[in-house]
N, CA and C atoms as a LAMMPS dump frame, in Angstrom:
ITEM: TIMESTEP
0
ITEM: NUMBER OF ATOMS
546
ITEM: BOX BOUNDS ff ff ff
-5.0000000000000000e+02 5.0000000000000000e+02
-5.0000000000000000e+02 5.0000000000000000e+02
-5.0000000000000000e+02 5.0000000000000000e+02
ITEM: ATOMS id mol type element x y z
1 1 1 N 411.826 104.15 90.531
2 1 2 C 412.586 103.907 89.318
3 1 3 C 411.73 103.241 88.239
4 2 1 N 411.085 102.124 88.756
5 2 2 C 410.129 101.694 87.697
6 2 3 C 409.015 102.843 86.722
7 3 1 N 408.593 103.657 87.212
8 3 2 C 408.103 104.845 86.548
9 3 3 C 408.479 105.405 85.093
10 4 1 N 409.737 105.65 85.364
11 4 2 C 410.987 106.403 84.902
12 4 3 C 412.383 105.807 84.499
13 5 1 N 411.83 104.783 84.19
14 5 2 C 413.2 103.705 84.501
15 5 3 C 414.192 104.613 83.565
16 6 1 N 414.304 104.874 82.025
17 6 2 C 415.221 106.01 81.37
18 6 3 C 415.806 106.979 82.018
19 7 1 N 414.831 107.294 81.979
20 7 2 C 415.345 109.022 83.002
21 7 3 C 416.126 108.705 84.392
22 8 1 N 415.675 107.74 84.888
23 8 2 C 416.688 107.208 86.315
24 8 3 C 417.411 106.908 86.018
25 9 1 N 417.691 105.998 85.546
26 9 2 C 418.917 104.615 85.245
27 9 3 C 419.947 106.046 84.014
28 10 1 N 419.658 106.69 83.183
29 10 2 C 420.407 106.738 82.339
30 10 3 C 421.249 108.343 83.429
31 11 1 N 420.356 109.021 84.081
32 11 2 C 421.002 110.004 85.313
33 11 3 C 422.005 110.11 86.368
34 12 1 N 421.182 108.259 86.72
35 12 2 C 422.006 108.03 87.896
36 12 3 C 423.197 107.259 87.899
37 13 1 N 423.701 106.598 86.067
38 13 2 C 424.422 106.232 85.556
39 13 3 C 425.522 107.255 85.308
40 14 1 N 424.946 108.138 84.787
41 14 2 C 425.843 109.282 84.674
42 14 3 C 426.623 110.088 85.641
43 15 1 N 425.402 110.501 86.655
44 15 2 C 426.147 111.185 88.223
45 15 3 C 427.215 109.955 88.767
46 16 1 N 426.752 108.716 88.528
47 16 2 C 428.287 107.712 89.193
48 16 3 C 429.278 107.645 88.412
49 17 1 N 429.124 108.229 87.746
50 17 2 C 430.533 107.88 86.157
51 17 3 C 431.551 109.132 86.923
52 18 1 N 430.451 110.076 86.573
53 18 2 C 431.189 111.381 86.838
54 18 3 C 431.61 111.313 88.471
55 19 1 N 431.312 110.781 89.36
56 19 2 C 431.487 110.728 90.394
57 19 3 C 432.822 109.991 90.882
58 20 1 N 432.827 109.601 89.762
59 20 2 C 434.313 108.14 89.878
60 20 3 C 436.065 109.036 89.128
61 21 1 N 435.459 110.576 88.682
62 21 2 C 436.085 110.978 87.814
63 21 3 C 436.72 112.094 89.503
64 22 1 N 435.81 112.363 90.19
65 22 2 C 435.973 113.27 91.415
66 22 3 C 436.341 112.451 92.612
67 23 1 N 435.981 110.9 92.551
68 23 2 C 436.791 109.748 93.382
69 23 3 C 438.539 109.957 92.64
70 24 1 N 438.872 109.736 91.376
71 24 2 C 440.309 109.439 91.126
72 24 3 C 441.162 111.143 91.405
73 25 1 N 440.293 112.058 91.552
74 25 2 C 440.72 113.341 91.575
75 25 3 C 441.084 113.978 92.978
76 26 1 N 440.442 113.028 93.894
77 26 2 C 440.588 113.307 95.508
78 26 3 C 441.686 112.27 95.69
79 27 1 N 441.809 110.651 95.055
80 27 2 C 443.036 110.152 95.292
81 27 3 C 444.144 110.729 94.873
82 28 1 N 444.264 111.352 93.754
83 28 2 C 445.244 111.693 93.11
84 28 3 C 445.596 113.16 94.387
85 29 1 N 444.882 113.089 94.87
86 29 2 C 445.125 114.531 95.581
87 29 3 C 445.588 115.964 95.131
88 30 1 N 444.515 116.176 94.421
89 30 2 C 445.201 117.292 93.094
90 30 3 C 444.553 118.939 94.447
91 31 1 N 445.807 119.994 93.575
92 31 2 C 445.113 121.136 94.389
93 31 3 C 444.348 121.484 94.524
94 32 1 N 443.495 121.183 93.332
95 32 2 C 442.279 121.713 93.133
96 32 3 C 441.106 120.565 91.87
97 33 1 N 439.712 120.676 92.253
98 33 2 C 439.257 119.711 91.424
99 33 3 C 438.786 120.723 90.115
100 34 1 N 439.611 119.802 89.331
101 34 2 C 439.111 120.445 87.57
102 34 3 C 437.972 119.905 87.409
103 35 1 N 436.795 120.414 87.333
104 35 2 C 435.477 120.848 87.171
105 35 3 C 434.97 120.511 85.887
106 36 1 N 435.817 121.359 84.77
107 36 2 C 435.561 120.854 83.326
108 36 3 C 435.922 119.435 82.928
109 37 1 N 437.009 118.848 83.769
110 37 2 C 437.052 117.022 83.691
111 37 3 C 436.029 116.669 83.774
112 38 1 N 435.442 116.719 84.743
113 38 2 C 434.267 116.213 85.667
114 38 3 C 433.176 116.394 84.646
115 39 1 N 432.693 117.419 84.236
116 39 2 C 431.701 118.165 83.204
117 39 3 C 431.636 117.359 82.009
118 40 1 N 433.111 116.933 81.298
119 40 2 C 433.203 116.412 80.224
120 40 3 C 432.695 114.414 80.826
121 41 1 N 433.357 114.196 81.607
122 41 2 C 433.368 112.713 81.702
123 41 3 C 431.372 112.356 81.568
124 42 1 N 431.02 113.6 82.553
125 42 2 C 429.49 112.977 82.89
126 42 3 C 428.923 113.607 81.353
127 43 1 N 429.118 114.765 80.756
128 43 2 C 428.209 114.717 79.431
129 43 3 C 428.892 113.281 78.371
130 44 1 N 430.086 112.468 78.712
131 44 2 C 430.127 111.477 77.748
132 44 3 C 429.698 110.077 78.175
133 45 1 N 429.126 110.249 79.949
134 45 2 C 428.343 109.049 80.309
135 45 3 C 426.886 109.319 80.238
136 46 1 N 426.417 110.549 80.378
137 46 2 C 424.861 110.815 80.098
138 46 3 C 424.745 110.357 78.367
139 47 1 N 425.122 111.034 77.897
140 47 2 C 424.753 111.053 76.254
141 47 3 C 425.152 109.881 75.699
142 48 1 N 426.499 109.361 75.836
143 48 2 C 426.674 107.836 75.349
144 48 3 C 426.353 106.56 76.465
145 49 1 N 427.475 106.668 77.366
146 49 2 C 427.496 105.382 78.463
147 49 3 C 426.502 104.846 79.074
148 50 1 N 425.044 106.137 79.241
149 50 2 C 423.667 105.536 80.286
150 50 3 C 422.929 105.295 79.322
151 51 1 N 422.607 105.982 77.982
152 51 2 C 421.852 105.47 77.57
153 51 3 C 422.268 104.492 76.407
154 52 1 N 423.554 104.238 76.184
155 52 2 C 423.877 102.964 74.883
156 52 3 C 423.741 101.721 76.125
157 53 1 N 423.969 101.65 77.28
158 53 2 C 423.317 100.789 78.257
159 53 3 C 422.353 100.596 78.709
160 54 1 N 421.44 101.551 78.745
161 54 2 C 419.67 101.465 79.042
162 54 3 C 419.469 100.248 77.831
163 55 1 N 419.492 100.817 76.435
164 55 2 C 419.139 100.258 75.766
165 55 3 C 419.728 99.016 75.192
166 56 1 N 420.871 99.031 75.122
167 56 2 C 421.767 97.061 75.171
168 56 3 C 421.333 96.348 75.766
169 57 1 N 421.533 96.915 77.491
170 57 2 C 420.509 95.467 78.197
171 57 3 C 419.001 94.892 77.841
172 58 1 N 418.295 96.056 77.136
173 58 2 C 417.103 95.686 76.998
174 58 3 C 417.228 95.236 75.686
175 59 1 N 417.898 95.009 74.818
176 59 2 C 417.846 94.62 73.329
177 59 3 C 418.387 92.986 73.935
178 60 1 N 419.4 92.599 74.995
179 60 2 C 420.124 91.667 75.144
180 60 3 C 419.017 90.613 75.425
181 61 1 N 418.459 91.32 76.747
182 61 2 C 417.303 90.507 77.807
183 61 3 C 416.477 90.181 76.306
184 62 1 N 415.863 90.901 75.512
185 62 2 C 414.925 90.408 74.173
186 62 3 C 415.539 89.061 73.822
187 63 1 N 416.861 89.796 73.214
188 63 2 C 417.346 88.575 72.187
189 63 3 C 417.742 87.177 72.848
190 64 1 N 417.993 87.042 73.942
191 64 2 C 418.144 86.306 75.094
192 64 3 C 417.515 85.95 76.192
193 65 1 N 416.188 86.202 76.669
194 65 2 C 415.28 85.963 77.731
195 65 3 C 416.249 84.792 78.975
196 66 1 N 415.494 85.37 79.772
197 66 2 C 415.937 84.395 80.856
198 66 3 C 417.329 84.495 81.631
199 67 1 N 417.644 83.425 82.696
200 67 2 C 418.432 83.743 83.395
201 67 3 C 419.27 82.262 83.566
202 68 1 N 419.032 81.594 82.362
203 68 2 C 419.758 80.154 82.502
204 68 3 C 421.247 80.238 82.177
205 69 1 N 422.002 79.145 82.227
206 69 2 C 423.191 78.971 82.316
207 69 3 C 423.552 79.512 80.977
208 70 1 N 423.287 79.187 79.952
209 70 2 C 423.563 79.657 77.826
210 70 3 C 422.774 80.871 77.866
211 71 1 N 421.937 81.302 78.531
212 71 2 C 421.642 82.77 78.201
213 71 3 C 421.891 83.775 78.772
214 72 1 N 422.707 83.54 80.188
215 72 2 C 423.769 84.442 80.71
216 72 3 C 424.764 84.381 80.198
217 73 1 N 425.811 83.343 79.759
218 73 2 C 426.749 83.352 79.189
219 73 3 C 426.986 83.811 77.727
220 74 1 N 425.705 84.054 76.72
221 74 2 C 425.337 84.334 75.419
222 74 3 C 425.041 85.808 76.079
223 75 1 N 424.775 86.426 77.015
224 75 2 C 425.144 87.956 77.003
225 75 3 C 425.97 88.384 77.316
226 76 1 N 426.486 87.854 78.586
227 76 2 C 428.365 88.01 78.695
228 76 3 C 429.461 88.141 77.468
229 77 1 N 429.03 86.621 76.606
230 77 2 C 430.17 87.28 75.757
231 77 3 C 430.225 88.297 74.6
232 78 1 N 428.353 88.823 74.694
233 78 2 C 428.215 89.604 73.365
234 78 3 C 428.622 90.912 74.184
235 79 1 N 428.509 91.107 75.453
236 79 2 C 428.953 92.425 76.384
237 79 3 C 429.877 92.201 76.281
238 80 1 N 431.044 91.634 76.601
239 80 2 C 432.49 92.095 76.266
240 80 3 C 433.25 91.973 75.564
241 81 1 N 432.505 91.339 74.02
242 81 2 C 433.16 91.521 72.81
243 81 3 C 432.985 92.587 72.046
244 82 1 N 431.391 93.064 71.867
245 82 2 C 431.008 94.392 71.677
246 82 3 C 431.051 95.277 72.089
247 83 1 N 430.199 95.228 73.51
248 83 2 C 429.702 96.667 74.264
249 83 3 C 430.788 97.496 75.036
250 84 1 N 431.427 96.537 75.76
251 84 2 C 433.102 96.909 76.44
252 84 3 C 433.809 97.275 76.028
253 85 1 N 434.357 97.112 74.166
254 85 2 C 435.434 97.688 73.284
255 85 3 C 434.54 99.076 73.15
256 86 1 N 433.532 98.876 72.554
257 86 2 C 432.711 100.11 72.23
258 86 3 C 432.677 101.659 73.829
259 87 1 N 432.474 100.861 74.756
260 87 2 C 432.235 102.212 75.787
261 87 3 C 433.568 102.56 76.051
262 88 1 N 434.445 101.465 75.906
263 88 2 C 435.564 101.987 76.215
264 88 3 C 436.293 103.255 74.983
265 89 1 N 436.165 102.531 73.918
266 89 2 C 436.631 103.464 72.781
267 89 3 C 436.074 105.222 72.948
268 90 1 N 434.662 104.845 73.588
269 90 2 C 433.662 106.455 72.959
270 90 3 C 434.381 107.175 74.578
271 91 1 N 435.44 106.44 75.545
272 91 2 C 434.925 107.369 76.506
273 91 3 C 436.687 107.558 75.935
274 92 1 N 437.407 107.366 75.768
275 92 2 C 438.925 107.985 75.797
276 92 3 C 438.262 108.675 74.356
277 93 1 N 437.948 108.605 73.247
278 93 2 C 437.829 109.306 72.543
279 93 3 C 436.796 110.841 72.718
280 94 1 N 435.585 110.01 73.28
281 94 2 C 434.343 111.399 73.765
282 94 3 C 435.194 112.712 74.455
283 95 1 N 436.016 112.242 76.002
284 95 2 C 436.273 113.2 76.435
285 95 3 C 437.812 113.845 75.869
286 96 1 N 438.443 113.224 74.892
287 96 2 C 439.602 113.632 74.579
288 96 3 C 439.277 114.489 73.542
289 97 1 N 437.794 114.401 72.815
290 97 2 C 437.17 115.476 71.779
291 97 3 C 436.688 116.692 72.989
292 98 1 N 435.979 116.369 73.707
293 98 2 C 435.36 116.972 74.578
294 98 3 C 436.704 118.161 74.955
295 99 1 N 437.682 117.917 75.536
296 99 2 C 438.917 118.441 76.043
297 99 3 C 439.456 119.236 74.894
298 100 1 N 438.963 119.045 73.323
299 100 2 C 439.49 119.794 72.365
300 100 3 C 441.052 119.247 71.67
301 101 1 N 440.998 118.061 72.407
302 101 2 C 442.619 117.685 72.131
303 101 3 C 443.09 117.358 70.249
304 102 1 N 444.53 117.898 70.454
305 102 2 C 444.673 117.687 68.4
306 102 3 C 443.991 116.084 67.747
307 103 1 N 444.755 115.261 68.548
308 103 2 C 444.708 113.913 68.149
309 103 3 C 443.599 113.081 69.123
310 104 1 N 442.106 113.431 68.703
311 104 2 C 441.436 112.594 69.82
312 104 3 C 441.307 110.769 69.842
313 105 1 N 442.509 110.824 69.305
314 105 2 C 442.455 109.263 69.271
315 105 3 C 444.055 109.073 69.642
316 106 1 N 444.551 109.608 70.094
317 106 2 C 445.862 109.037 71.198
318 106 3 C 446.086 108.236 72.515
319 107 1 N 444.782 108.527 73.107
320 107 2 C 444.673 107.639 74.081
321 107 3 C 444.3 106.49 74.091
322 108 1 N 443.44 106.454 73.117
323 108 2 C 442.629 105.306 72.465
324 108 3 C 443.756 104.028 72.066
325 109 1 N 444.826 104.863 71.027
326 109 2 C 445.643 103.98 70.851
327 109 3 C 446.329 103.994 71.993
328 110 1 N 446.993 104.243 72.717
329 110 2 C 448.164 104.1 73.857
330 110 3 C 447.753 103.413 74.881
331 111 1 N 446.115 103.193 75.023
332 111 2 C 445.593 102.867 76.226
333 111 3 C 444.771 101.569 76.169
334 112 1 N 444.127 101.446 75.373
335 112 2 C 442.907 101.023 74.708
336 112 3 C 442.782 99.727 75.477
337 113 1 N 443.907 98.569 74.457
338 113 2 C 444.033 97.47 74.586
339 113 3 C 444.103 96.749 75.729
340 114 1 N 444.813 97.946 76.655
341 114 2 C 444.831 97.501 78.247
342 114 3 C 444.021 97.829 79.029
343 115 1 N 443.707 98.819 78.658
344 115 2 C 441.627 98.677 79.48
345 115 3 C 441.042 97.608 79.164
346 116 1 N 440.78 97.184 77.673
347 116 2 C 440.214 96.05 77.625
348 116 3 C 440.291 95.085 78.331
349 117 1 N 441.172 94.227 78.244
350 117 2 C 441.779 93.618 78.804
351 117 3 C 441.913 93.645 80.52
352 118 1 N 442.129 94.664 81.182
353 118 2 C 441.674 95.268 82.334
354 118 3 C 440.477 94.798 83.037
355 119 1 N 439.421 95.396 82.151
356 119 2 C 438.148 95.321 81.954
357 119 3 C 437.254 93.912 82.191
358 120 1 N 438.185 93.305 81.443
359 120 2 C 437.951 91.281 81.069
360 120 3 C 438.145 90.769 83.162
361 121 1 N 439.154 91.589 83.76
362 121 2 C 439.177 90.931 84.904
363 121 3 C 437.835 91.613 85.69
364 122 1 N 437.192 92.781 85.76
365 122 2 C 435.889 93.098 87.06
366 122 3 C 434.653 92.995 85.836
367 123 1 N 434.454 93.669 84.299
368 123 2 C 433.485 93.596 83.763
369 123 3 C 432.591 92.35 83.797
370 124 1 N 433.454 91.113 83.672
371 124 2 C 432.406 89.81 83.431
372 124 3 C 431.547 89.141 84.962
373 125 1 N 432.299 89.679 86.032
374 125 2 C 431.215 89.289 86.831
375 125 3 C 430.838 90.477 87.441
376 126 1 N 430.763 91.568 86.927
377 126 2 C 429.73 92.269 87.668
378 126 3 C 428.502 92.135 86.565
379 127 1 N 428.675 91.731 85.446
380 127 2 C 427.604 91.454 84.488
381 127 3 C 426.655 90.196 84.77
382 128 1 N 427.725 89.369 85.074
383 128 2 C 427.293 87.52 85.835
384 128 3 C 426.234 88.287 86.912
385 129 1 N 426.584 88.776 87.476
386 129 2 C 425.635 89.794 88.692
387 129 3 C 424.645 90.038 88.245
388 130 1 N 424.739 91.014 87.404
389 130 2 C 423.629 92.274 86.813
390 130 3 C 422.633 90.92 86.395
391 131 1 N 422.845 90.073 85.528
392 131 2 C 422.213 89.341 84.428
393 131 3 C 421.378 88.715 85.516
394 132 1 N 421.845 87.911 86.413
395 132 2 C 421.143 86.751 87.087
396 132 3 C 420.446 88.121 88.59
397 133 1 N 420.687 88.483 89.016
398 133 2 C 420.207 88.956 90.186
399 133 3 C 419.33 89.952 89.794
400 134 1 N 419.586 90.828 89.406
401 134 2 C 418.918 91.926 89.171
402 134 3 C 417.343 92.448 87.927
403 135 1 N 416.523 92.841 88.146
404 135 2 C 415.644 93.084 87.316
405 135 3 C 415.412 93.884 86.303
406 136 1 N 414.923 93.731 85.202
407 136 2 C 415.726 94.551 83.67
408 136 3 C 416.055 95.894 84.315
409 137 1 N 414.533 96.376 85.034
410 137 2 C 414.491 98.052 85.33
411 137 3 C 415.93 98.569 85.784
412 138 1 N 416.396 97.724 86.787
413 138 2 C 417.049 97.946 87.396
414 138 3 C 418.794 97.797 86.732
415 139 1 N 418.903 97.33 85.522
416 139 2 C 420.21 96.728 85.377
417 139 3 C 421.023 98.003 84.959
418 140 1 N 420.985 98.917 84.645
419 140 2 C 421.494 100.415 84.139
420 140 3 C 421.854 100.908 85.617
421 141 1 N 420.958 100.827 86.375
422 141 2 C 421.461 101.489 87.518
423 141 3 C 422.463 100.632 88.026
424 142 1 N 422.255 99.535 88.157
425 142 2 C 423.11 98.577 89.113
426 142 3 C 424.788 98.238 88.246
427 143 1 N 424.681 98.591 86.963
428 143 2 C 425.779 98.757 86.108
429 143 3 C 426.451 100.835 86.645
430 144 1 N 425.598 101.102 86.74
431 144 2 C 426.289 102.997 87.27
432 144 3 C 426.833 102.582 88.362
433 145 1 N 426.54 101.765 89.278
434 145 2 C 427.337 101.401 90.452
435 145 3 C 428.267 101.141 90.27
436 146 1 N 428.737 99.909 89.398
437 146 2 C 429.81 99.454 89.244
438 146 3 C 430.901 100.389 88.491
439 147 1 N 429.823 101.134 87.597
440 147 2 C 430.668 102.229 87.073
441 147 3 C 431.477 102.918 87.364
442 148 1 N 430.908 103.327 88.778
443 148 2 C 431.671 104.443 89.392
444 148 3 C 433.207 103.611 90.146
445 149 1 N 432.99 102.784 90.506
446 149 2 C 434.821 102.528 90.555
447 149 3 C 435.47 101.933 89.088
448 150 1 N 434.563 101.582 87.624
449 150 2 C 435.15 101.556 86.599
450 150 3 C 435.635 102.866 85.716
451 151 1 N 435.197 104.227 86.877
452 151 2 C 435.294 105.466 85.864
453 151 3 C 436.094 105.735 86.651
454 152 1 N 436.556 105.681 88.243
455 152 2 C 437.723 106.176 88.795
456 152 3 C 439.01 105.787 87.745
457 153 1 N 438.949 103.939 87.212
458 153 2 C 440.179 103.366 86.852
459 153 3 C 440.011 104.164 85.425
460 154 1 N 439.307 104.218 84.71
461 154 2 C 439.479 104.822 83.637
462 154 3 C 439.982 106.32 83.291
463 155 1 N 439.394 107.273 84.172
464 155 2 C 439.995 108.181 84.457
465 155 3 C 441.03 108.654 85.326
466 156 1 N 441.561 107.853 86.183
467 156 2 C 443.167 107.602 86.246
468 156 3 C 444.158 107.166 84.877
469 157 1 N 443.358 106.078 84.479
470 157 2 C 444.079 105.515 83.1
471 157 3 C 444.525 106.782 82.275
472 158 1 N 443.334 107.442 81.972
473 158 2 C 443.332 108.633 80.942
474 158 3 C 443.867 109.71 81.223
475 159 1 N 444.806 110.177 82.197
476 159 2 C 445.298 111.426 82.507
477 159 3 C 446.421 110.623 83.607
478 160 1 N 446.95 109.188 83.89
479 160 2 C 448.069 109.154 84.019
480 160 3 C 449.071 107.683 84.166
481 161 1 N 447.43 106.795 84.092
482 161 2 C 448.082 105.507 83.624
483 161 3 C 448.194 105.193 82.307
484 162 1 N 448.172 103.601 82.418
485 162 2 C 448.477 102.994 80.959
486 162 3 C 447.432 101.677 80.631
487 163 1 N 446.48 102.04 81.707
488 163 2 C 445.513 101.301 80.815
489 163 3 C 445.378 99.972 82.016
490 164 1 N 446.399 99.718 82.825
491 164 2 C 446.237 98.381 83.702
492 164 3 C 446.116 98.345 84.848
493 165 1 N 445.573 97.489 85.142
494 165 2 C 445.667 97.226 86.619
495 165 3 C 446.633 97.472 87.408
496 166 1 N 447.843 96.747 87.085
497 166 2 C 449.062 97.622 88.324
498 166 3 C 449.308 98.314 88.304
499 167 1 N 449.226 99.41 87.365
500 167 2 C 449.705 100.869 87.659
501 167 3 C 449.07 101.331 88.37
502 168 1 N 447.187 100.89 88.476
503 168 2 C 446.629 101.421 88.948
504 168 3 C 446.608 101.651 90.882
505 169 1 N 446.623 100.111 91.065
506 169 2 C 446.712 99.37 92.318
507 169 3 C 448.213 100.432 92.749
508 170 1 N 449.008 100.256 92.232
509 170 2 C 450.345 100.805 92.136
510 170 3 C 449.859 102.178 93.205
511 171 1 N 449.253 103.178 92.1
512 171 2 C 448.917 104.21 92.345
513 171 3 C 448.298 104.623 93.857
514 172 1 N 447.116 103.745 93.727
515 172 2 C 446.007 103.542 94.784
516 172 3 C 446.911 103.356 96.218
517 173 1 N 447.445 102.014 96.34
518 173 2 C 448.266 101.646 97.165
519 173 3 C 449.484 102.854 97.821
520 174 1 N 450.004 103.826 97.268
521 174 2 C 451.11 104.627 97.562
522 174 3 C 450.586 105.764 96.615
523 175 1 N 449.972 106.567 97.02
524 175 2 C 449.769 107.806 95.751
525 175 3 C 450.479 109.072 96.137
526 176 1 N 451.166 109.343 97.203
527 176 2 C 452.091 109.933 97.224
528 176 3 C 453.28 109.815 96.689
529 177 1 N 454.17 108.544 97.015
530 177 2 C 455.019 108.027 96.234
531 177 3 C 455.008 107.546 94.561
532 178 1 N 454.254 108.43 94.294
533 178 2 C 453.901 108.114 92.575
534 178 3 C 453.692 109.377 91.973
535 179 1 N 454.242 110.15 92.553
536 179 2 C 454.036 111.643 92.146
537 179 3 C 454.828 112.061 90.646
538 180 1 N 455.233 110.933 90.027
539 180 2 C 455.764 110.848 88.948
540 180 3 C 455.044 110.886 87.801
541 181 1 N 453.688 110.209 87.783
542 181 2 C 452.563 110.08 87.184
543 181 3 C 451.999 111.411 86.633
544 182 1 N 452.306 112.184 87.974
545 182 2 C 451.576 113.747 87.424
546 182 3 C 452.626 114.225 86.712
């Protein structure tokens, strides 16, 4: 990875995004896996999600060096005041353009606020993580990890929740008995 750190980190970011889109698609237990979901989610984590993250962490680690108590917490909160509204916005909007939909900003509004928010409960310490443990090369990839169960919830969110946690858990927990959703 060190070689290639771009080309890895922003790939293998992407194959887990999209991978989290074919995780919520086997829970949901659908007849069949829609392919073009899948297609759309990973061209809007390759092109936006791996690499507006390759390059944040490395603009962050600049503007912030180190791994002390004020300079983890001075990237934490610029990641989930900025970067978190932002990936969240480009991915209900990316794939709802992607999908061709009239209004690609319906989900955005209907959903948005409660991803965020969502988000505020697993985003800040898997970042507390990323920041202190992990090495720059490595922080894109070790964020695609986490991705991939943040792209299952998101893409549940986007085709049949509302953005929160209990619907989700809801779901997860009994997904037969929720056949209402579809």
């Amino acid at each position: 990875m060190p070689r290639f750190p771009w080309l890895a980190n922003v790939t293998l970011y992407g194959c887990l995004f999209a991978g989290g889109d074919l995780a919520h698609q086997l829970i949901a237990q659908k007849e069949r896996i829609d392919w073009s979901h899948t297609r759309n989610v990973a061209i809007v984590a390759i092109s936006f999600h791996g690499n507006f993250n390759y390059f944040w962490l490395r603009a962050l680690e600049r503007r912030f060096p180190g791994k002390s108590v004020g300079m983890v917490f001075r990237k934490l909160l610029l990641d989930q005041s900025f970067a978190s509204p932002l990936a969240t916005s480009v991915f209900y909007t990316g794939v709802s353009f992607l999908e061709d939909k009239e209004d690609v900003f319906e989900d955005w509004r209907e959903k948005f606020f409660n991803t965020w928010k969502t988000g505020l409960m697993y985003w800040p310490f898997m970042q507390f993580l990323n920041f202190v443990l992990m090495p720059l090369y490595m922080r894109t990839a070790f964020m695609g990890c986490c991705a991939f169960l943040w792209a299952t919830f998101l893409c549940f969110s986007r085709q049949s929740g509302d953005g929160t946690a209990a619907v989700a858990l809801a779901f997860v927990l009994d997904p037969l008995n929720n056949d209402f959703f579809f």
